[in-house]
C-alpha positions as CSV (number, residue, x, y, z in Angstrom):
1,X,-0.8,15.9,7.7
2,X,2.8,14.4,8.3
3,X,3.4,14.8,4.6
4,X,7.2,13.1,3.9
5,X,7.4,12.5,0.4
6,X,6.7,13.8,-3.3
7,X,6.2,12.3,-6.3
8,X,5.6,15.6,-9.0
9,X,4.2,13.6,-11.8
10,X,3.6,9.8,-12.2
11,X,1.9,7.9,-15.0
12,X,2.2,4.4,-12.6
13,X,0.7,5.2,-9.3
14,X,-2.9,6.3,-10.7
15,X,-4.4,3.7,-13.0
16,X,-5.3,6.1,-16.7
17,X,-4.2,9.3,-14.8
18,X,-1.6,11.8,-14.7
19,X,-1.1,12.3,-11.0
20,X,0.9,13.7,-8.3
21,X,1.9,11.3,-5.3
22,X,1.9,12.9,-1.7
23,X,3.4,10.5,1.0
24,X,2.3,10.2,4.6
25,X,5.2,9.3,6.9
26,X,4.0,6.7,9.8
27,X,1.9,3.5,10.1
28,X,0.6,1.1,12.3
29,X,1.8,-1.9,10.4
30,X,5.5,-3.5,10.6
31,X,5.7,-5.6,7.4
32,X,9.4,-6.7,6.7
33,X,9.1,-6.6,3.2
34,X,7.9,-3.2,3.1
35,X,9.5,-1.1,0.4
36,X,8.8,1.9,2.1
37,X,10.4,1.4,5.3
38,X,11.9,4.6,5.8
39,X,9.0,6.3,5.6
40,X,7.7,3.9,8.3
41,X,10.4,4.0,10.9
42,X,12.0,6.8,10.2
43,X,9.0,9.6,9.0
44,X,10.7,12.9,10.7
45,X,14.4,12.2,8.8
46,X,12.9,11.8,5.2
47,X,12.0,15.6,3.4
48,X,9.1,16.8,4.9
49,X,6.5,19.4,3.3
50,X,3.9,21.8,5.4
51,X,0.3,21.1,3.8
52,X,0.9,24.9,2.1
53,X,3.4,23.8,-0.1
54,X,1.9,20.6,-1.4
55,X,-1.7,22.5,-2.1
56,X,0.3,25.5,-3.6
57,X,2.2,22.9,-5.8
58,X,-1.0,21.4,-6.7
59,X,-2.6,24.6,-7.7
60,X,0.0,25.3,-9.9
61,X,0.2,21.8,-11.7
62,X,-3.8,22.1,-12.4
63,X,-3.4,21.8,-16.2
64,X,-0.9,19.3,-16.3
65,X,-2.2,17.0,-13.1
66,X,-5.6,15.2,-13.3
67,X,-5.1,12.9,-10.2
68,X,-3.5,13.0,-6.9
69,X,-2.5,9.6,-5.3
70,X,-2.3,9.5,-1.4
71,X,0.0,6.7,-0.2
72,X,2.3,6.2,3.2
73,X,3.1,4.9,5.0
74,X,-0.8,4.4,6.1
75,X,-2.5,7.1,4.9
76,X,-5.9,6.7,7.5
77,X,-3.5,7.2,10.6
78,X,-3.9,11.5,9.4
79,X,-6.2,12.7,11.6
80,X,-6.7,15.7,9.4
81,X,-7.2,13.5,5.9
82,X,-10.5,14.4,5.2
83,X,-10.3,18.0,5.9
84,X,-7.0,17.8,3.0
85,X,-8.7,15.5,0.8
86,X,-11.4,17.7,0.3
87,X,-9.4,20.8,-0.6
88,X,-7.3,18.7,-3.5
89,X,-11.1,18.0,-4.4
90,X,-12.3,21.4,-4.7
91,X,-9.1,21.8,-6.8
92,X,-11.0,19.1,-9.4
93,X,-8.6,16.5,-8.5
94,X,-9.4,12.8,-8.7
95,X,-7.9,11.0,-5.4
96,X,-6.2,7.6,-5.1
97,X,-6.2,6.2,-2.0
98,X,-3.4,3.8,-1.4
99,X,-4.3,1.6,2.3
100,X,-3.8,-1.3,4.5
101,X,-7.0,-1.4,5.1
102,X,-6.7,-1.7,9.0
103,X,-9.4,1.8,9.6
104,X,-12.4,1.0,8.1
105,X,-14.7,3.4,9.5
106,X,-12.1,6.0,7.9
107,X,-12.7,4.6,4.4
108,X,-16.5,4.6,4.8
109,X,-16.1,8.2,6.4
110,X,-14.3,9.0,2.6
111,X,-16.4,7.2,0.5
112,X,-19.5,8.8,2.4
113,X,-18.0,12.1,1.7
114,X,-17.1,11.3,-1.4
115,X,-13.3,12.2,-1.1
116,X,-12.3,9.2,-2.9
117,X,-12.5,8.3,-7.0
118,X,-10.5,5.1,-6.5
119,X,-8.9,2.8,-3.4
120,X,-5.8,0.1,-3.8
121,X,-6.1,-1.6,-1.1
122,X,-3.1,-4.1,0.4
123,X,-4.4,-7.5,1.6
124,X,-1.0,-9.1,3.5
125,X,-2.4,-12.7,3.7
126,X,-4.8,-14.7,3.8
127,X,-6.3,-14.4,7.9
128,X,-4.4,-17.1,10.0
129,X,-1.5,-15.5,8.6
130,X,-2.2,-11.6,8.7
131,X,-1.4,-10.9,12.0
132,X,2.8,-12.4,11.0
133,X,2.9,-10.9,7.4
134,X,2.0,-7.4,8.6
135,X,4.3,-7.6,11.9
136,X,1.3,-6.9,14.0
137,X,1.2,-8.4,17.6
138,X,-2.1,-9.8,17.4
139,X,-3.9,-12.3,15.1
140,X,-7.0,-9.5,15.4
141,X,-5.8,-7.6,12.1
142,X,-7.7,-9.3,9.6
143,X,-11.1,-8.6,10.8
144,X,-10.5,-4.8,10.1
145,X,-9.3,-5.9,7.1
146,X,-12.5,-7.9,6.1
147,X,-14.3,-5.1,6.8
148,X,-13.1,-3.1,4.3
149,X,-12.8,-5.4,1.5
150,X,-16.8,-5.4,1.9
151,X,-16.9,-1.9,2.5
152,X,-14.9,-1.9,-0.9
153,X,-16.9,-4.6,-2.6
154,X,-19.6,-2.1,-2.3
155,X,-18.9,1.0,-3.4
156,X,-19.4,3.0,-6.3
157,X,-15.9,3.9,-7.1
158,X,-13.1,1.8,-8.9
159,X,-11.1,-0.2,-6.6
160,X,-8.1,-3.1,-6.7
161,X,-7.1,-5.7,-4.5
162,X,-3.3,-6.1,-4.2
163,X,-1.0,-8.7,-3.1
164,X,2.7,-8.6,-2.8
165,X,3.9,-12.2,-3.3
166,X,7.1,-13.2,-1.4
167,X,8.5,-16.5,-1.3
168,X,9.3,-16.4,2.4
169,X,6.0,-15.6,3.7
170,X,3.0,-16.8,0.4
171,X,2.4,-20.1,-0.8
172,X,0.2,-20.7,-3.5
173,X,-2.3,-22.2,-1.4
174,X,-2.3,-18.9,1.1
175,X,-3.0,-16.8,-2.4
176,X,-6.0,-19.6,-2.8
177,X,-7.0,-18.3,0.2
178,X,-7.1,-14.5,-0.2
179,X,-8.8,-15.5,-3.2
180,X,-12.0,-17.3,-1.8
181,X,-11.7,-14.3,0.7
182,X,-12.2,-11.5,-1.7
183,X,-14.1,-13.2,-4.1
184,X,-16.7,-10.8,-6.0
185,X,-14.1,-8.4,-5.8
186,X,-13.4,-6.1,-9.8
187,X,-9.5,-6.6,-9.8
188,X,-6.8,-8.6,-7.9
189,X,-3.1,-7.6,-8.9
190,X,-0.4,-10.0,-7.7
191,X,3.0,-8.1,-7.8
192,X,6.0,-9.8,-7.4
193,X,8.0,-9.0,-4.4
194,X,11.5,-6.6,-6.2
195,X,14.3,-5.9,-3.2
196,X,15.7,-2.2,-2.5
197,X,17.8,-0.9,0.1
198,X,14.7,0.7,1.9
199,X,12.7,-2.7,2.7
200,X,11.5,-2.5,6.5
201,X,14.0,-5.4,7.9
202,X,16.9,-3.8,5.8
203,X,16.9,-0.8,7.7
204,X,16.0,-2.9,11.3
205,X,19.1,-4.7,10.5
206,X,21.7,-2.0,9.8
207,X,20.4,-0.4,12.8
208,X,20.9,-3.4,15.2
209,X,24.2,-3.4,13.6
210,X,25.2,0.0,13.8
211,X,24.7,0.0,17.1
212,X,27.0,-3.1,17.9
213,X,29.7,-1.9,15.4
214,X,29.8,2.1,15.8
215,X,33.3,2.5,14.2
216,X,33.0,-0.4,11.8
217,X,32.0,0.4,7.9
218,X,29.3,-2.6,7.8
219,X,29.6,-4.3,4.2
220,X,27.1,-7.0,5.1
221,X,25.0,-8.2,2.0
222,X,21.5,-8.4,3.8
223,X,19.1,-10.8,2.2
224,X,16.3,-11.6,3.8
225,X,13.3,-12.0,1.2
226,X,12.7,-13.2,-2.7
227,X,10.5,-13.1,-5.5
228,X,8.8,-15.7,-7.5
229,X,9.8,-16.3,-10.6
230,X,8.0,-15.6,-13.6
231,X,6.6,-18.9,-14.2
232,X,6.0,-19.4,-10.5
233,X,3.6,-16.1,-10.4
234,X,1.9,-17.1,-13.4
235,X,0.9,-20.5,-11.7
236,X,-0.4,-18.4,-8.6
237,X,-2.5,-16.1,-10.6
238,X,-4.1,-19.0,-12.6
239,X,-4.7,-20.9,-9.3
240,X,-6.8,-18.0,-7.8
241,X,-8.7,-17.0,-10.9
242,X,-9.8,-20.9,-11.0
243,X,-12.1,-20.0,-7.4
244,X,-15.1,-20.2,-7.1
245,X,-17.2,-17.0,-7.6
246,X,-13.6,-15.2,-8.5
247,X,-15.3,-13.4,-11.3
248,X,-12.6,-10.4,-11.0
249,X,-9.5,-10.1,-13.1
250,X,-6.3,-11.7,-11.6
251,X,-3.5,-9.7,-13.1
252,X,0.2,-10.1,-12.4
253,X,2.4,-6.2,-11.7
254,X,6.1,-6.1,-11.7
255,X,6.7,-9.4,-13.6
């Protein structure tokens, strides 16, 4: 496990759960509006921890800790996942898996071992516009994807759909789309798309110019994506829940 990041105690990332959140560095998708983009293109320079220390920390959090969220990065890329899943398991953990959803047969693999107790699962865009939103080079990515929001629609476990909604790349008809995609599906969050200094293109872009300008102090004010207003996201949300055979929640996160 390429483990390059710690959360000790969260009451956000785990839905009605104390929990821990252990980062994976790495993933296989380049979304420019990823909030995480260190941890993307850069896993090795963030703080890295051996799987000893996180399992020690665990151990010793056992009375304060009910849940233990896994996030990335992409989380499925870890060859040895399962094999560290099932040792925060026999610690009585519950596990959140956080995932783009591209490695299906890994998710079924968890859920048949029953490593998991609850999955958010990204979903970019609606299909003719994956392959773009997730900075893949392909327009293949959404059928992985559709394979695991029906490999999600039919498990046991609790399980959320999520969207982040940004202005440059979601219209509200792409959102109707995702919608009459997923439909069936328990829960469908909508979040609305908050800037940091660690989005994906951020980084992409101070790099390109570092290079160019090696002496320079760059002061350039990158802006590259927005957020929906308020009003605007409450318009979306109303739009999908009005779907046919939407019979899950459509709730708005970060508004």
């Amino acid at each position: 496990m390429l483990i390059a990041g710690l959360n000790k105690t969260t009451l956000l990332d785990y839905p009605g759960c104390v929990a821990a959140t252990i980062f994976v560095g790495g993933c296989n998708f380049r979304c420019p509006f990823c909030h995480n983009g260190g941890l993307v293109l850069e896993p090795l320079s963030q703080q890295l921890y051996s799987e000893e220390e996180i399992l020690s920390f665990l151990q010793k959090r056992k009375n304060v800790l009910k849940g233990v969220c896994i996030t990335g990065g992409e989380p499925t890329l870890q060859a040895d996942l399962p094999e560290f899943l099932l040792k925060v398991k026999e610690m009585g953990y519950r596990v959140k898996l956080d995932t783009n959803g591209f490695k299906p047969d890994v998710l079924e693999e968890l859920l048949g071992k029953k490593l998991l107790d609850y999955v958010a699962m990204d979903i970019k865009n609606c299909p003719e516009k994956y392959a773009v939103t997730a900075g893949l080079s392909t327009g293949e990515g959404w059928k992985q994807i559709h394979n695991s929001i029906k490999i999600l629609k039919a498990a046991s476990i609790p399980y959320e759909f999520r969207t982040t909604v940004v202005k440059e790349l979601h219209t509200k008809e792409d959102l109707i789309k995702i919608g009459e995609w997923i439909k069936g599906c328990s829960l469908y969050y909508l979040q609305q798309y908050q800037d940091n200094e660690n989005i994906l293109c951020r980084i992409e872009q101070r790099d390109e110019e570092a290079q160019v300008l090696e002496e320079t102090e760059l002061k350039t004010d990158f802006e590259f994506f927005h957020g929906y207003a308020k009003e605007e996201m409450e318009q979306m949300a109303e739009a999908v829940r009005k779907v046919p055979g939407m019979t899950g929640e459509v709730i708005l996160r970060g508004i």
